[in-house]
N, C-alpha and C positions, 0 to 999 in steps of 0.2 A: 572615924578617920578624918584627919585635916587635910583640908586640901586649897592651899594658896594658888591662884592664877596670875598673881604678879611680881615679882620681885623684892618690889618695894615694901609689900604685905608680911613678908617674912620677919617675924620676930625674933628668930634667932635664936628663942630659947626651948629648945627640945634638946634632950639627952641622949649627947652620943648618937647623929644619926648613922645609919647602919645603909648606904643606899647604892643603887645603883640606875644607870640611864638609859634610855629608846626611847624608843615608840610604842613599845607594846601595843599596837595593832590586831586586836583578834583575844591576847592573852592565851594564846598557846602552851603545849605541854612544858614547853622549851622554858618561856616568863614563870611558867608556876613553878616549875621544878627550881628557879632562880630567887623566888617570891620566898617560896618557902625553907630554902636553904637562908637566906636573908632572917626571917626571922625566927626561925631558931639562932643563929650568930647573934643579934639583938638581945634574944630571952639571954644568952650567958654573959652581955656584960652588960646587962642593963640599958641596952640603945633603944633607938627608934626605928625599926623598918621603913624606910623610906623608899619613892621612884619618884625619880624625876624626869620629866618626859617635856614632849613638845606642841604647842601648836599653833598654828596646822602643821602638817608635817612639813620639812623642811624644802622638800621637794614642791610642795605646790604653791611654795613662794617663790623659789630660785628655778625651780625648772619645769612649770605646771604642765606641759605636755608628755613629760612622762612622769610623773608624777600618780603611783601605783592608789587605784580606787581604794579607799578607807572601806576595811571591814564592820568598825563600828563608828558610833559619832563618840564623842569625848564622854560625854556625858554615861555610855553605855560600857566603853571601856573604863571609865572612874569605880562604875558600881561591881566591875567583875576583878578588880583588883581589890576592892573593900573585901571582897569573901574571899581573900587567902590569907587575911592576915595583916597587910599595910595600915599603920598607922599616919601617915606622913605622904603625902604628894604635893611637890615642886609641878604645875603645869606653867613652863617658861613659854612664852609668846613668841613666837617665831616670825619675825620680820627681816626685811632686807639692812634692817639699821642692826638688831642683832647678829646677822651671818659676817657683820666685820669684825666681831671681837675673835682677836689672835686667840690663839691657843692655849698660851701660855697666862694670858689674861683670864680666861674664861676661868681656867684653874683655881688659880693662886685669887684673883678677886673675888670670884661667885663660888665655886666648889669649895674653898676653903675661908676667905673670908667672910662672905655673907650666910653659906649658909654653916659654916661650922661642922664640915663632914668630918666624921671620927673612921670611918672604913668607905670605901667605894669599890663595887665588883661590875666591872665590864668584861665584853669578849674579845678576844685573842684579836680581833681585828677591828677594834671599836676606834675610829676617828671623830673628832672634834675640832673645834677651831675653823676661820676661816680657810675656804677654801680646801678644809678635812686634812690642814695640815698637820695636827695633833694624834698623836699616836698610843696606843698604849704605854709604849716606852715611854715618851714623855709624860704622862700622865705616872708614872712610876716616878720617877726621876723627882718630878714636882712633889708628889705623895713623900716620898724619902725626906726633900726638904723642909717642907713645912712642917711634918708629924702626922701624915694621914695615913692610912694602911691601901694600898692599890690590889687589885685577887682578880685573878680570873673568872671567870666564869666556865663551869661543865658545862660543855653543848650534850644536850636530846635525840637521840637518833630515833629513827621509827623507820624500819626495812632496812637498815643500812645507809641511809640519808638525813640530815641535819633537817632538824624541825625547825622552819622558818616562818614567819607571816607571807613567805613569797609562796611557800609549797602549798601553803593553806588557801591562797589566793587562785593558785591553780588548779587545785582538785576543785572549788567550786565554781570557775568560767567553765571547765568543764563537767559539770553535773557532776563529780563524783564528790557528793554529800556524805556519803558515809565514810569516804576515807578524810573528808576533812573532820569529819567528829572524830576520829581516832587521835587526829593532829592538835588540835584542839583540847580533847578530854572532856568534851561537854558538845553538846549538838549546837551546827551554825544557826542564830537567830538574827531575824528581821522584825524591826519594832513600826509600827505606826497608825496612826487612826483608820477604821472604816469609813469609807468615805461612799457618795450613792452611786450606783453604774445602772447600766440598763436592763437590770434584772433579769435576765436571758436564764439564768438558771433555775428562778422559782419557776417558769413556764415548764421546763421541762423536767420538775418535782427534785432539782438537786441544789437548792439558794447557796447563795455563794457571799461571803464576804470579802469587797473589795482593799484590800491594803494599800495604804498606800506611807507604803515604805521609806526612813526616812537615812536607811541606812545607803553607801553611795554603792557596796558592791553587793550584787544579786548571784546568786549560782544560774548558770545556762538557764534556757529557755527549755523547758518541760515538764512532767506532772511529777509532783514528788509525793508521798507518803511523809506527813507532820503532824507536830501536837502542838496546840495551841493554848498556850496560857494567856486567862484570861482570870483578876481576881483570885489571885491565888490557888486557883483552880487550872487542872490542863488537862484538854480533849482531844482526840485523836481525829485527823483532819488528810482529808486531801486537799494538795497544791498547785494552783497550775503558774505557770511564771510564762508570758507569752502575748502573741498579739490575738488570738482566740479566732486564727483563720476561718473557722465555719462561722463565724457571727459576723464578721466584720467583712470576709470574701477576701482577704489576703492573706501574704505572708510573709510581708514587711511591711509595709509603709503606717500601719498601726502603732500605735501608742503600745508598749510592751505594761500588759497589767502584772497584780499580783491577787489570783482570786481562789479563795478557800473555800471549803465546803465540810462545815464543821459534822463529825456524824452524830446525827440522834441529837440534834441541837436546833431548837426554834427562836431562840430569844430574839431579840431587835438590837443590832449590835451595829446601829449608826452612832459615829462620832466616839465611841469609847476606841480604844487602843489593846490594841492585841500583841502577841509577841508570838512568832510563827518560827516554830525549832524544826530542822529541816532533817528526816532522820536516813530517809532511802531514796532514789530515785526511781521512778515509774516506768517511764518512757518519754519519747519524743510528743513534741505537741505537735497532733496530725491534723489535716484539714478535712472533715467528715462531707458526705455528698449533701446530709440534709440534717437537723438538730436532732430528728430520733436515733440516728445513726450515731450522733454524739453521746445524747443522754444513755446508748446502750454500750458503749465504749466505760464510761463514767462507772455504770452499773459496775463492770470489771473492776474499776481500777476501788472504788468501795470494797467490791469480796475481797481483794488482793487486800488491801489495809488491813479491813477486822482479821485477816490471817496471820497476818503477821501482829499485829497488837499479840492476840490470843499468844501468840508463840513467845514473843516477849515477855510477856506475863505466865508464861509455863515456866520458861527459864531463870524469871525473876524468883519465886515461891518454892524450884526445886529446892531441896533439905540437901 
């Protein structure tokens, strides 16, 4: 996959791109079932699959206060666009001297002259242009002009509700991990180095790898059931996301960690990088009276894991 970060970098000579634009944030069922419609359309005339996207988002230059937490860093979203199939990403830089180009500029100079789009598919309510004054229609309108093709896009439902990076965003502030892997179609992961903490866990026989996450959104604060990929390999792990009330004697004013507890796992896993896929949630993170009462809490939340692994893996190998 090529993937330009500037404009100016653009060569221009790729066949027939085939593309469409956002954010893709998270890469949801919503982007792949988009992704993948995209290139099959490509396979039958010969194009490119292409996305073009943005960054930072446009929000955390024009309005950073609400400006919705990135689910991935660019770099993580690039690699999970790579495995559907995109050969082509446009990441355009989003600054305050970009958000003045008109609408009708952005078209007709960048969408059709620079980059030579042969098809483009956005959604039913996809705005562009300064100030979001560009509309699908206009975007039509202009495509009619010039000789480009403008399509819809099918929206994803899942319950009866459009699958969004906002829905996805919500099931994990609030712990529900498991309905955002259904939103998703692959489990939420957090990437980052092990870094040293205060070993609290080997004392009480359950060592803990500290993550430190470099992703901006976290699911809630409490102990989750995960598997940890690590070298190409992945291990069943429990999660705790929190301020670790029984170590620390509070239940805010703590540093929020991210500390695992890989099973049946001894290596020395300072300074390598882990990626922690987040599959069910445990429970709430509680403040225990004393660290045995923890370590015997922990003990549970281990048999609960290997249970459900085992059952996964029953369900995986049924015939």
């Amino acid at each position: 996959m090529k993937v330009f970060k500037r404009l100016e970098d653009f060569p221009g000579n790729f066949p027939k791109p085939v593309a469409t634009i956002g954010n893709f944030d998270g890469v949801h069922l919503g982007h792949r079932r988009l992704i993948r419609d995209l290139v099959e359309r490509a396979a039958k005339i010969g194009g490119t699959p292409t996305v073009i996207t943005f960054h930072p988002h446009p929000l955390q230059v024009l309005a950073p206060d609400n400006a919705p937490r990135q689910m991935q860093t660019l770099e993580q979203k690039l690699a999970t666009i790579e495995l559907y199939g995109i050969r082509l990403v446009i990441v355009i830089p989003f600054d305050r001297d970009f958000a003045q180009i008109r609408a009708r500029d952005f078209a007709v100079n960048i969408l059709w002259g620079l980059l030579h789009l042969h098809e483009v598919y956005v959604g039913p309510n996809f705005a562009f242009g300064h100030r979001r004054e560009g509309s699908f229609n206009l975007l039509k309108e202009i495509g009619e002009e010039k000789g480009f093709l403008v399509g819809k896009i099918h929206q994803v439902q899942f319950r009866g509700s459009r699958v969004s990076s906002t829905a996805v965003r919500q099931a994990l502030v609030s712990g529900q991990v498991a309905l955002a892997r259904r939103l998703l179609g692959r489990p939420f992961s957090l990437e980052g180095p092990v870094v040293h903490g205060e070993r609290i866990g080997e004392e009480i026989q359950f060592p803990t790898a500290n993550v430190q996450a470099v992703n901006e959104l976290t699911p809630r604060k409490g102990v989750y059931i995960t598997r940890i990929a690590l070298d190409d390999k992945r291990y069943p792990a429990v999660t705790n996301i929190g301020t670790r009330p029984t170590v620390t004697g509070t239940d805010e004013e703590a540093e929020t960690t991210i500390e695992t507890h890989i099973l049946d796992f001894r290596e020395n896993l300072y300074g390598r990088k882990l990626t922690v896929e987040f599959l069910a949630r445990l429970r709430d993170e509680h403040r225990f009276p004393n660290l045995e009462a923890l370590a015997g809490q922990i003990r549970r939340d281990v048999a609960q894991t290997r249970r459900y692994f085992r059952y996964i893996e029953k369900i995986t190998i049924r015939p």
